[in-house]
N, C-alpha and C positions, 0 to 999 in steps of 0.2 A: 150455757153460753160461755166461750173460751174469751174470757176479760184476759186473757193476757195478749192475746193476739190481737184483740181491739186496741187495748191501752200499746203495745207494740206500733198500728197503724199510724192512733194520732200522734205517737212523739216521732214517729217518721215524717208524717205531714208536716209536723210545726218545722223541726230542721228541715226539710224542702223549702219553706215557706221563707224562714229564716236567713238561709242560703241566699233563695231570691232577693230577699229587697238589700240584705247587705251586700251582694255582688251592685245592685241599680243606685243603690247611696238615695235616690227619693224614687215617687211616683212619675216626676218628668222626666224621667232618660228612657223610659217607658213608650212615649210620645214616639207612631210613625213618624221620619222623616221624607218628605218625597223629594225626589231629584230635582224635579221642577213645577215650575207651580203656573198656570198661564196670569197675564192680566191685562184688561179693559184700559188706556191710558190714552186718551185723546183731548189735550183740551188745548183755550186760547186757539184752535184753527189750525196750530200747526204743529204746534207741541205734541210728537205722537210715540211712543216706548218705544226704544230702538236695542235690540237685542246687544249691540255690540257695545252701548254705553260702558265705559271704562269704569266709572263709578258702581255701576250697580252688578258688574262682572268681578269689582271685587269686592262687592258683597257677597257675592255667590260664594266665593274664594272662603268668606269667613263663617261665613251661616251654612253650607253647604247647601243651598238652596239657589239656583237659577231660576230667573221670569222670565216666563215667554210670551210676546204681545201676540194681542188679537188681530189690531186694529191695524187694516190696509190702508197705506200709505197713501195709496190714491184718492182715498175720502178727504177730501181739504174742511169739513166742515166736520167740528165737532159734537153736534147737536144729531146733524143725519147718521154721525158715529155710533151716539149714543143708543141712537133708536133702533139702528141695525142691529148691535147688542142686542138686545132686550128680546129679540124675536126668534132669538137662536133658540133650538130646544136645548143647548145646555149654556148656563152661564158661566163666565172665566172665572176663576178660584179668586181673584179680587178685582174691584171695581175701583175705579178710579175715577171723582170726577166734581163737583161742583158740590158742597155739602148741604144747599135748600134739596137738591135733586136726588143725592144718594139719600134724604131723608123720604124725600118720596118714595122710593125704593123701598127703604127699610118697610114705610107702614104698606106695601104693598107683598108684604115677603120676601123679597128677593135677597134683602141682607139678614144675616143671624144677628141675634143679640150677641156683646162681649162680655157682658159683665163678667161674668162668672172664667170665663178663660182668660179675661183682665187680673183677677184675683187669685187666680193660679198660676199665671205663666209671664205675667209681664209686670215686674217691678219697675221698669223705666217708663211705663206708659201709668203705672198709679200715680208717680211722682211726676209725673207731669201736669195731671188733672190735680194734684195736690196743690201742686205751684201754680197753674194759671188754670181758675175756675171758667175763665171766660171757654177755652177747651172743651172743657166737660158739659155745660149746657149745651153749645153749640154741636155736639156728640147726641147729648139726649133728647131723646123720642117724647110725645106726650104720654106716653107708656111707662115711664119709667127708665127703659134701657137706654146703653150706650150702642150706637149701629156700626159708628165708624171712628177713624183716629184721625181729627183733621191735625194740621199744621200751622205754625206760626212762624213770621218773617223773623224775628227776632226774640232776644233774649225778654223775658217779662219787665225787665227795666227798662227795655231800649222802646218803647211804644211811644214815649214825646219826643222822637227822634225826627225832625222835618223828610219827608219823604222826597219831596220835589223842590225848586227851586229857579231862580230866575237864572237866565245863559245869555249871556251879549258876546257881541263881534268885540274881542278884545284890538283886533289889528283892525278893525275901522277905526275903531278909539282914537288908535295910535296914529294913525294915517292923517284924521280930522283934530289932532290936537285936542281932544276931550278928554273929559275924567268921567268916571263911572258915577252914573245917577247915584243921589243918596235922598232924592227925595220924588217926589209923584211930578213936582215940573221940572226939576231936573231931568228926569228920565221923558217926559216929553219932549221936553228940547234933541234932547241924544234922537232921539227916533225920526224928529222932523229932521235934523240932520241927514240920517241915515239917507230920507228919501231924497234931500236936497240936493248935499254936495256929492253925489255920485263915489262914496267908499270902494266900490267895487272896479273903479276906472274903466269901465266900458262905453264912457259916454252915452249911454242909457240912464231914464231915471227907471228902471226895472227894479230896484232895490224895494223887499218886502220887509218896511221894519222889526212889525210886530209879527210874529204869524204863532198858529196851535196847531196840532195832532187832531186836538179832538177835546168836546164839551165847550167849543167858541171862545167865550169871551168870560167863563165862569171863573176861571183864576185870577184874572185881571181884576175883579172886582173887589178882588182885597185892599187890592191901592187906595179905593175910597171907603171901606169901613164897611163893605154893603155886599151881601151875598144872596142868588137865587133862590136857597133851598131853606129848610125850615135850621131855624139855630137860636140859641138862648142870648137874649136882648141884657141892657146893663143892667135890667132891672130882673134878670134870673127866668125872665116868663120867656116860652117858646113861642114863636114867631117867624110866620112865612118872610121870608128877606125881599121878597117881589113886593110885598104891602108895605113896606118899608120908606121913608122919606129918603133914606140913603142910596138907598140902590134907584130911585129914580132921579137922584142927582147924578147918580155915576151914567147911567143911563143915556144922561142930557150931554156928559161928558167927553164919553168913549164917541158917540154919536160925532163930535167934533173932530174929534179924532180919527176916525173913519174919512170922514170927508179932506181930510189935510191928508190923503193917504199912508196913512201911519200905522192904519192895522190893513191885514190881509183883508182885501176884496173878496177871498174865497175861504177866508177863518169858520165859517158854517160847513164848508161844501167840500172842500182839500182833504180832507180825511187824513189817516194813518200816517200817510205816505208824504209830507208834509214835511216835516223835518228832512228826508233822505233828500225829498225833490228841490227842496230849497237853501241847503245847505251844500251839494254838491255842482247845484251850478253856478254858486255863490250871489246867490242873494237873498238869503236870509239873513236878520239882523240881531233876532232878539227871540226869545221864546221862555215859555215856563214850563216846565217838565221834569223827568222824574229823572233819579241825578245818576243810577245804576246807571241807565243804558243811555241818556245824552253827553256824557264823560268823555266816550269812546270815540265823538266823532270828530275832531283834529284827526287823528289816525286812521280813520273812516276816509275819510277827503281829502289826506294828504294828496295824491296827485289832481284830483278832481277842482278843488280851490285852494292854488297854492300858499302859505300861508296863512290859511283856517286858523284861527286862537279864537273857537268859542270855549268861554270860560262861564264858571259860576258864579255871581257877585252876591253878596248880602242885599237882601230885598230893600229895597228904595222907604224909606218909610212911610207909611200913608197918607192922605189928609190931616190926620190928628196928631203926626208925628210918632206912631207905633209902627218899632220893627216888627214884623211877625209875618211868619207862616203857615198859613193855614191847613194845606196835606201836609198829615203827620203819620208816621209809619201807623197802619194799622195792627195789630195785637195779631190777629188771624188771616192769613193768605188767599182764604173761602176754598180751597180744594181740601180734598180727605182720601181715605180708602178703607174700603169694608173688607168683610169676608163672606161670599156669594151662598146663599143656600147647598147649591150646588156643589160647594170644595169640603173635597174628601178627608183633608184635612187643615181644621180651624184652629188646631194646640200648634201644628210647627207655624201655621201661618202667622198667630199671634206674636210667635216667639221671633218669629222677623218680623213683624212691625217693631217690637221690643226691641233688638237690636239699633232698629234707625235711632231710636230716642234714649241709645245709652252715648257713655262720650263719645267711642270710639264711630259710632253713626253717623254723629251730629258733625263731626269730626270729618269725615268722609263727606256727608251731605257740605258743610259749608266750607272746604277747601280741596278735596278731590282727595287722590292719590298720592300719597307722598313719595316723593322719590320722582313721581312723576309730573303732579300738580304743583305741590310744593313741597318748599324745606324748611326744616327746623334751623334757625340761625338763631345763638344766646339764648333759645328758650324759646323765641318768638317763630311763631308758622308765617313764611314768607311764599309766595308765590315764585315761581320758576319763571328765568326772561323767559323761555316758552310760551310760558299763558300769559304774562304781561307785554310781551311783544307781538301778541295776533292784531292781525289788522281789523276786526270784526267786534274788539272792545273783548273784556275778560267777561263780562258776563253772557253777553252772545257765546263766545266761545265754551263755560263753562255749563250754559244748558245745553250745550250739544255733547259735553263731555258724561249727563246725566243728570245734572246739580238743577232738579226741578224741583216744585210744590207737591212735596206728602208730607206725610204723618210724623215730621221731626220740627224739631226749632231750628232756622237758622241765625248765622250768625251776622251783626253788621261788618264785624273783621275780615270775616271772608269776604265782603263786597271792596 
C-alpha cells in the first residue's frame, strides 16, 4: 500500500476543506438565496399583499429577497382567501394569517417547525422571544415547537398604553357655550344638548349624540363601573360583569338615555361604517374608539362638514369618580407568518423574518422609508408633510404604503 499517496490525498482534502469554510467565514453564507419568495396575505377583508408596497420593496432592496402575493384581489373576504389557499396543490413559501388559525395549520402539517432554524439563523427573533415571553407561547404548538413568528403592536413596555378613547364634537362645544364633560352627568348633559339645541344648524333635530362602530354599548359601560364580559371584581375573584349589580344599573341607565335620544337608534345595527356615515354628513356628536385611525377624521371631512374639530378628551370620570380606560394596547396584534411545508427554502426564509425584527426592520416597519416616509431631524424620526398631509389619516395611508401586522414589534412613535 503507497501511504505516501494516501497521506498526500488527505493533506490535499483538509486544505480543500480548509480553503472552503475560510473563503465562507461560517456555515450560513452557505444558505440558497432565492430571488423571490411567494406569500399567502389576506386579512381584516381587505388588507391583501400588494407587490408594489414601498415598504416591503425595500426590503427586497436590503435582503435581496422579493414577495410575490398569491391572493386575488377580487376575493374581498379573507376567510374564502384563506380556504382557497389551502386547496392549492402547492402552498406559498409563507403564510400569513390569524395565529389560533396558522396554529391549526401547523398541527395539520402544513407549517415546519422553527426551532431549530430559530437557533441557527435568527438572532433578532431569539431576542425577541427572550424579551416578550407572551411571543413565544403564542408561537408554541402543544408539541413543543415554534410554527410561526407572530407580532406585537408595541414595545414590551408600551402594553398599559390606552388604545381607544372618548372623541366629541369640539365645534359643537364651542358653538353651544359648553365645556367638555369631566364627569358621567356632565357628559350627559353635553349629549342632551347635542340632541336639543341643533349644533349642526340644519334645523333638524337629526343630531346623533352618542353613536359606535361596533360592540354597542360595551365601552360605555365603563362610565358606570360595570362591564359585559368576565373581569376580576374588587375582591380579586372573576366575575361574569352581566351578573353584576353594576351593570344592571347602568343597564337601567343607558336605557334612559336611549329614550332621551342621546344614544344611536341604530348603535346595534349601523355597523363599520358608522363613524364615516355620521361624521361626514355631520351628525355625529361623540364616540369611543380607537385613537390611530379616528385622529384622521377633521381631515377626512374637511369639505364634507365644514369645521369638523372631533377631538380626544380625557375620559369623563365614572360613577365612583375614577379616570380610567379600559382598552389598552394589547401586547400581541393576533396575526403572524410561517414557513409552508412546501418552501424550498426555510434558512433564507428565516433569515428575512430575522431582518423584520432587527432595528433596521422594526425601523422600516414602524416609519417607512426614509427619505421617503420620513426624516431624521436632531436625532428624532419625523414624518415627511407627505405622509402627514394625506387626506386619508397617516395610518390609512401608511398601510397602503406596506406598514401592516407581521412578525416585528411596532412602535407607538411611529403612530
Amino acid at each position: 500500500m503507497n501511504f505516501k499517496k494516501i497521506t498526500s490525498l488527505v493533506i490535499a482534502t483538509a486544505m480543500t476543506v480548509a480553503l472552503v469554510s475560510g473563503c465562507s467565514g461560517s456555515t450560513t453564507s452557505n444558505i440558497e438565496t432565492p430571488e423571490e419568495l411567494t406569500i399567502h396575505m389576506h386579512f381584516f377583508d381587505y388588507c391583501v399583499y400588494d407587490d408594489e408596497w414601498p415598504l416591503f420593496q425595500k426590503a427586497a432592496e436590503i435582503t435581496g429577497i422579493k414577495l410575490r402575493g398569491t391572493v386575488s384581489e377580487t376575493i374581498s373576504n379573507s376567510g374564502q382567501a384563506y380556504s382557497t389557499m389551502l386547496v392549492e396543490n402547492t402552498l406559498p413559501d409563507i403564510i400569513h394569517y390569524t395565529t389560533p388559525t396558522l396554529m391549526t395549520l401547523a398541527k395539520d402539517g402544513g407549517l415546519i417547525p422553527l426551532d431549530d432554524l430559530i437557533d441557527k439563523h435568527a438572532p433578532n427573533i431569539k431576542k425577541f422571544f427572550e424579551q416578550c415571553p407572551d411571543a413565544r407561547i403564542s408561537a408554541t404548538a402543544t408539541d413543543g415547537h415554534i410554527y410561526f413568528i407572530p407580532g406585537s403592536l408595541s414595545g414590551i413596555d408600551e402594553r398599559a398604553i390606552p388604545a381607544k378613547g372618548w372623541f366629541i364634537r369640539q365645534d359643537w362645544l364651542d358653538k353651544l357655550g359648553l365645556e367638555r364633560p369631566t364627569t358621567v352627568q356632565e357628559f350627559h348633559d353635553v349629549l342632551l344638548a347635542f340632541k336639543q339645541r341643533d349644533p349642526n344648524g340644519n334645523g333638524a333635530a337629526d343630531e346623533i349624540p352618542l353613536f359606535k362602530r361596533a360592540e354597542g354599548i360595551s365601552d360605555i359601560l365603563q362610565l358606570f363601573d360595570a362591564d359585559n364580559g368576565w373581569r376580576l371584581n374588587k375582591d380579586g375573584k372573576l366575575v361574569f360583569g352581566q351578573t353584576e349589580q353594576a351593570y344592571k344599573n347602568a343597564i337601567r341607565e343607558l336605557a334612559k338615555w336611549y329614550k332621551e335620544g342621546i344614544i344611536d337608534p341604530e348603535i346595534f345595527s349601523r355597523g363599520q361604517q358608522a363613524r364615516d356615515q355620521l361624521l361626514s354628513t355631520d351628525k355625529g356628536g361623540c364616540t369611543h374608539d380607537w385613537f390611530s385611525s379616528t385622529a384622521s377624521y377633521n381631515d377626512k371631512f374637511a369639505e364634507n362638514a365644514p369645521g369638523l374639530n372631533f377631538i380626544p378628551i380625557t375620559p369623563p370620570a365614572d360613577i365612583n369618580g375614577v379616570i380610567k380606560e379600559k382598552a389598552v394596547r394589547g401586547l400581541m396584534h393576533g396575526m403572524a407568518w410561517g414557513i409552508s411545508k412546501d418552501n424550498k427554502y426555510p434558512e433564507a426564509t428565516i433569515k428575512y423574518f430575522d431582518f423584520w425584527l432587527s432595528e433596521e426592520g422594526r425601523t422600516l416597519n414602524g416609519y417607512g422609508v426614509e427619505g421617503l416616509h420620513y426624516n431624521v431631524v436632531d436625532g428624532v424620526k419625523v414624518f415627511t408633510n407627505t405622509v402627514l398631509s394625506v387626506k386619508e389619516g397617516v395610518s390609512t395611508y401608511m398601510r397602503n404604503q406596506g406598514q401592516v401586522e407581521i412578525g416585528t414589534v411596532g412602535s407607538l412613535a411611529g403612530e
